[in-house]
C-alpha positions as CSV (number, residue, x, y, z in Angstrom):
1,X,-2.9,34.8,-2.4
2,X,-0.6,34.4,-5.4
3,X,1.3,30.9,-6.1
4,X,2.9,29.5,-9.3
5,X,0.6,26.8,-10.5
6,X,3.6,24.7,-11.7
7,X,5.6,25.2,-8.3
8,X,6.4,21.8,-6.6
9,X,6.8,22.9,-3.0
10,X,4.4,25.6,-2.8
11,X,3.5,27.0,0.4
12,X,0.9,25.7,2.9
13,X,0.2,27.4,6.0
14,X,-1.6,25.0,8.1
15,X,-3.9,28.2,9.8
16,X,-4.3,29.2,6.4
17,X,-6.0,26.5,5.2
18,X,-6.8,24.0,7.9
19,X,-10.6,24.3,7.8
20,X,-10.2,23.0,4.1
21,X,-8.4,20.6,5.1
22,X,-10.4,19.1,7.9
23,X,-13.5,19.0,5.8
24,X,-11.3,17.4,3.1
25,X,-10.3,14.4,5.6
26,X,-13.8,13.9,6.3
27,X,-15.2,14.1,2.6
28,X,-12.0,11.2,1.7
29,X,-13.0,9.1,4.0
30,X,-16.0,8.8,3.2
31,X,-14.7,7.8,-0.3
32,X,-12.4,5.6,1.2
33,X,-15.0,4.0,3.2
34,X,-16.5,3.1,-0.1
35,X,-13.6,1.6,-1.2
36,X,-13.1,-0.2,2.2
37,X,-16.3,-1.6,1.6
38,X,-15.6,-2.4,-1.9
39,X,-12.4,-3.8,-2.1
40,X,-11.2,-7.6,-0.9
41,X,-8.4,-7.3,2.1
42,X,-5.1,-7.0,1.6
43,X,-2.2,-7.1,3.4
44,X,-2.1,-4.3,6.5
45,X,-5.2,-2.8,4.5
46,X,-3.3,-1.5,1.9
47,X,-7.0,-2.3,-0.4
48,X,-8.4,1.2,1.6
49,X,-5.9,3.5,0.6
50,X,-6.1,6.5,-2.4
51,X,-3.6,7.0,-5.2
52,X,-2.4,10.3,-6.2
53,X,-3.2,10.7,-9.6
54,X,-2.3,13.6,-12.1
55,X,-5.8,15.1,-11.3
56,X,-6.0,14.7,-7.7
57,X,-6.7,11.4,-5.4
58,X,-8.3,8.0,-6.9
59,X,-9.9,5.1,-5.6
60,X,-8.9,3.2,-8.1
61,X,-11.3,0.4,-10.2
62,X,-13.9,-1.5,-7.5
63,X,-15.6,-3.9,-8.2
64,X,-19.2,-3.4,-8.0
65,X,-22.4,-5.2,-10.0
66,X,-21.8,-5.5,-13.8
67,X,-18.1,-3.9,-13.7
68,X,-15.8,-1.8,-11.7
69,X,-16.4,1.7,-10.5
70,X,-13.6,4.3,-10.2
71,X,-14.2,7.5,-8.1
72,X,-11.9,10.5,-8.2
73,X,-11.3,13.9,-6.8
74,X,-10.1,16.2,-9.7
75,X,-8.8,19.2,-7.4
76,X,-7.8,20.5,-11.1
77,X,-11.5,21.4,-12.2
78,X,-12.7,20.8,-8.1
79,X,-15.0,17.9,-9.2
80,X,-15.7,14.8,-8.0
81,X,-15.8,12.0,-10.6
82,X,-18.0,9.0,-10.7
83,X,-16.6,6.6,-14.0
84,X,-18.2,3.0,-14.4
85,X,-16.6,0.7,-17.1
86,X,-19.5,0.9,-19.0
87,X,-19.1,4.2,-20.2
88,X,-21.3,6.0,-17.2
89,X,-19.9,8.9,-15.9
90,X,-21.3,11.7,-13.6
91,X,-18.9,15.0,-12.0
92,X,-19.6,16.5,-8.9
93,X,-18.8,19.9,-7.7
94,X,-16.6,20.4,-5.0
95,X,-17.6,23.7,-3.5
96,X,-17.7,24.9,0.2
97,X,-20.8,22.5,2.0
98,X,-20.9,20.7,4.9
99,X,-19.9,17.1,5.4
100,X,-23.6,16.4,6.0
101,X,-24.5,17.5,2.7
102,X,-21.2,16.1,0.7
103,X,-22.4,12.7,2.5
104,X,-26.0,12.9,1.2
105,X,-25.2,14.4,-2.2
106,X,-22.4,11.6,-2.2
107,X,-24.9,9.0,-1.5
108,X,-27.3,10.1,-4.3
109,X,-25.0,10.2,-7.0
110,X,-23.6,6.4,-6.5
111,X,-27.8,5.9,-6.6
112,X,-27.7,7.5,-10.1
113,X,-25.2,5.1,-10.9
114,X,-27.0,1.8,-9.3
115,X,-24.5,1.6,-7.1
116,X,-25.4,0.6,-3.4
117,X,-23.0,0.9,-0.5
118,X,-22.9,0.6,3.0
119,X,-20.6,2.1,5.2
120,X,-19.8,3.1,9.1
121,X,-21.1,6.6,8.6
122,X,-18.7,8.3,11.3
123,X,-15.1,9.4,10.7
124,X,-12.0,7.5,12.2
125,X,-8.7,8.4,13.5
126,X,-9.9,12.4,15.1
127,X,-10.0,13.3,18.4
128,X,-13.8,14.2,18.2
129,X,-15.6,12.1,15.8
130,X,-19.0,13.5,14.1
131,X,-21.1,10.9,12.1
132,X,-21.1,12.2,8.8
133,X,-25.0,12.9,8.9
134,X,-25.0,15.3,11.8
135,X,-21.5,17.3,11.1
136,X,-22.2,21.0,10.3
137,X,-19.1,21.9,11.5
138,X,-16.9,21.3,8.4
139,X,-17.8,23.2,5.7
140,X,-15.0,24.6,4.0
141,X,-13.7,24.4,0.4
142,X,-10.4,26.8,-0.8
143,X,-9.3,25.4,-3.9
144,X,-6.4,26.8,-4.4
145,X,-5.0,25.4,-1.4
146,X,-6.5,22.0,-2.1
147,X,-4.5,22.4,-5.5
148,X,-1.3,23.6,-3.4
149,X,-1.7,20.3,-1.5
150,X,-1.9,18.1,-4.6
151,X,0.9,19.4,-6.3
152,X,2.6,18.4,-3.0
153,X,1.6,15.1,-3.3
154,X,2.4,14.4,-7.1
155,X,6.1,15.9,-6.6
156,X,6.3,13.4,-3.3
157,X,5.1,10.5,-4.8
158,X,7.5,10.7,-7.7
159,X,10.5,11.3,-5.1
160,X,9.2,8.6,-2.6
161,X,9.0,5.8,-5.9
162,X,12.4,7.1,-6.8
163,X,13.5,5.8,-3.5
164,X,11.7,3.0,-3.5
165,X,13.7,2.1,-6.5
166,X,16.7,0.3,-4.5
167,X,14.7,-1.9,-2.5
168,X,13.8,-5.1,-3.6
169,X,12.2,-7.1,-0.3
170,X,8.2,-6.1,0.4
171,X,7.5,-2.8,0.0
172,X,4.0,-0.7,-0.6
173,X,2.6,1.2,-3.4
174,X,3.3,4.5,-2.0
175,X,-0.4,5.7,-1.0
176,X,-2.5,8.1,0.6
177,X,-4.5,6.9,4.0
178,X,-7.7,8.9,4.8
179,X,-8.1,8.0,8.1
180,X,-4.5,10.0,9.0
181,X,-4.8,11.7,6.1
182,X,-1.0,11.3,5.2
183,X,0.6,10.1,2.1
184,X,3.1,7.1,2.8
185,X,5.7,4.5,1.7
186,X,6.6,1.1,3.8
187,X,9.2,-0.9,3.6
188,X,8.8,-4.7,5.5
189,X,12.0,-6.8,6.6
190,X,10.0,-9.8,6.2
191,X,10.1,-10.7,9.9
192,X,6.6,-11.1,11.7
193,X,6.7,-8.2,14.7
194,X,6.2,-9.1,18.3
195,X,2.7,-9.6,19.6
196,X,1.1,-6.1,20.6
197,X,-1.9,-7.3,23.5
198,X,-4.4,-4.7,23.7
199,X,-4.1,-3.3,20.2
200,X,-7.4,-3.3,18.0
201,X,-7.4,-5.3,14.8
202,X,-7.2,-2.5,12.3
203,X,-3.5,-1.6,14.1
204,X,-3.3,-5.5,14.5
205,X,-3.2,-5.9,10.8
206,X,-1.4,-3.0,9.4
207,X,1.8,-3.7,11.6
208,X,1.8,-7.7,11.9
209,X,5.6,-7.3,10.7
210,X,8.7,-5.4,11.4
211,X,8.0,-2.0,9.1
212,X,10.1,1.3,8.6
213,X,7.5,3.7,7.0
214,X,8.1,7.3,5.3
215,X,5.8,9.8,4.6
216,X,3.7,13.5,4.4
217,X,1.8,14.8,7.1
218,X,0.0,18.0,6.3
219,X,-0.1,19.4,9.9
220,X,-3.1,17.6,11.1
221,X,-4.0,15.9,14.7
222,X,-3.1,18.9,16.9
223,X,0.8,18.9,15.2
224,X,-0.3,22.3,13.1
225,X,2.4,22.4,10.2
226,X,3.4,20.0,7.6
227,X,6.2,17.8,7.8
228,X,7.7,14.2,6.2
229,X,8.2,11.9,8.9
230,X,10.1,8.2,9.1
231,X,9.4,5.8,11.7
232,X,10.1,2.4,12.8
233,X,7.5,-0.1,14.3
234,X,8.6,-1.7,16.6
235,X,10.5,1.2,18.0
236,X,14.0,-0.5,17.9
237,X,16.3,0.5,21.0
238,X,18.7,3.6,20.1
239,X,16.7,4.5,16.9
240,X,16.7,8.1,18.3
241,X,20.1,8.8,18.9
242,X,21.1,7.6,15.3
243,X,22.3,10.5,13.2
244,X,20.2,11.4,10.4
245,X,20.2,14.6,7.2
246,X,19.7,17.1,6.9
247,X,20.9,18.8,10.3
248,X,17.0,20.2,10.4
249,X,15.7,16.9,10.5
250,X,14.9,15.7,14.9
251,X,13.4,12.9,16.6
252,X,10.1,13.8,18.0
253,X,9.9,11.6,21.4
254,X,6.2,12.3,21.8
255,X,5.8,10.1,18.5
256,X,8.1,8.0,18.4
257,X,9.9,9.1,14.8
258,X,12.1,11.5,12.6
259,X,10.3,14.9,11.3
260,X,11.6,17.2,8.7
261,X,9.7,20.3,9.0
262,X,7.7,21.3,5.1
263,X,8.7,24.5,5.4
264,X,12.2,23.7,6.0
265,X,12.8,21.6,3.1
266,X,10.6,23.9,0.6
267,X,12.9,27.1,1.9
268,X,16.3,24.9,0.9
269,X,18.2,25.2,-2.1
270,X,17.8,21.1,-3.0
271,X,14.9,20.7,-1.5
272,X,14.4,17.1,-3.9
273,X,18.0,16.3,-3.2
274,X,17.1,17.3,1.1
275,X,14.1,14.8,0.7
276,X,15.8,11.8,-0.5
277,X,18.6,12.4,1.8
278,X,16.2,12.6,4.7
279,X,14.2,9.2,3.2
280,X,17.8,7.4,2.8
281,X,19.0,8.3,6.2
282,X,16.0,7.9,8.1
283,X,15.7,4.6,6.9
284,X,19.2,3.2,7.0
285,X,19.2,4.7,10.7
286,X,16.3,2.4,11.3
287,X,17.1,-0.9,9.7
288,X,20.3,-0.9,11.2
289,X,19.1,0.0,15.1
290,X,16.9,-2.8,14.1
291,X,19.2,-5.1,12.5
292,X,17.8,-5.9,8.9
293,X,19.6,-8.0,6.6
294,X,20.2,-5.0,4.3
295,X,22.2,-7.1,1.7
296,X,19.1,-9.1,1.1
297,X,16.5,-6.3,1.0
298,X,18.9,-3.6,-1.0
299,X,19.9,-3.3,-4.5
């Protein structure tokens, strides 16, 4: 397996790496549970989310007894890092081990550091959950594709703030949710969404107003390859017969949003230049099917 350590699209096979990546989703969300459980609420939850850093995926500072507690993945040197503002630090490995063993090994490193935390020890958002002290099942660790994936994410945040750059209503950090396991930017109109009966409160919360949301999705959740995506919520009628870049991009009626396939925009000759396109369409598509006062929310 050969790959360009400084490539910003590299490849990423979704067969090729996906037991990494499914044990990955389960060991971030059991860091982002810790931060869930750390961190006051915020707006549509945004407090649970990790930041792409330029060593991998951070928690950012919690508060916890007698300062604030950082904890990040380094997929450069495959560690997991425990910093307290006092100065305390400890690394642990990231190595193939299953999510049983991550969880307890987990647990007894935030003991080292006095740190106490209780959280819903069962993954969220999978078809077939596995509490995180009985799953054997995910065990895999390929660093190099964890690596391939990070790079990924840096070279996607920088495009996605780039285009968050000429809007000025409400708009999110642009952030990586472990439960989905998808990196994402969203963009509000300001107008409180219809009622949705029947929803639970965690779905409730996160789309209370009118949203159009962009993001990457490594080929989780049954779709098997990676792809950006751009969606509206709520749905506004003729959203999927609006025209949208590049010509690869579709709407995917099953979900309810506009893909552009990884693979297609990492095979390009633009494939930066493809991306905004895609995130600039997509979204004027959307607020217009929707009727957003863009002269108010644009640069």
């Amino acid at each position: 397996m050969t790959d360009s350590a400084h490539e910003p699209w590299p490849a990423l096979p979704w067969r090729e790496w996906e037991a990494t990546a499914t044990t990955l989703h389960m060991w971030t969300q059991i860091v982002g549970k810790t931060r869930l459980e750390l961190s006051p609420l915020q707006a549509h939850w945004w407090n649970v989310a990790l930041y792409v850093t330029a060593r991998g995926l951070s928690t950012a500072a919690m508060p916890v007894p007698g300062g604030e507690l950082e904890i990040e993945f380094d997929f450069a040197e495959d560690q997991l890092l425990f910093r307290l503002s006092s100065g305390r630090h400890l690394s642990m490995p990231l190595r193939p081990q299953p999510v049983a063993d991550f969880y307890e090994e987990y647990l007894g490193y935030l003991s080292k550091l006095g740190v106490s935390v209780h959280i819903h020890p069962v993954t969220v958002e999978v078809s077939d959950p596995i509490p995180f002290t009985e799953d054997r099942v995910h065990a895999s660790y390929d660093g190099e594709y964890v690596r391939r994936f990070w790079r990924i994410l840096m070279h996607t945040t920088a495009l996605f703030q780039h285009f968050s750059s000429g809007f000025i209503g409400k708009i999110s950090p642009v952030h990586f949710f472990w439960g989905s396991f998808d990196l994402a930017v969203t963009r509000f109109s300001g107008r409180r969404a219809p009622d949705r009966p029947g929803v639970d409160r965690i779905t409730r919360e996160a789309y209370s107003h009118e949203v159009i949301s962009a993001g990457f999705w490594p080929g989780n959740g049954g779709f098997g390859e990676a792809a950006f995506y751009c969606y509206a919520a709520p749905v506004p009628d003729g959203l999927a017969a609006m025209t949208v870049r590049p010509g690869t991009a579709y709407w995917d009626a099953k979900l309810g949003e506009f893909r552009l396939k990884y693979d297609n925009l990492r095979r390009g000759p633009s494939p930066d230049e493809v991306l905004l396109d895609f995130l600039s369409t997509t979204y004027a598509a959307a607020a217009d099917a929707a009727k957003w006062d863009r002269a108010a929310l644009e640069r």
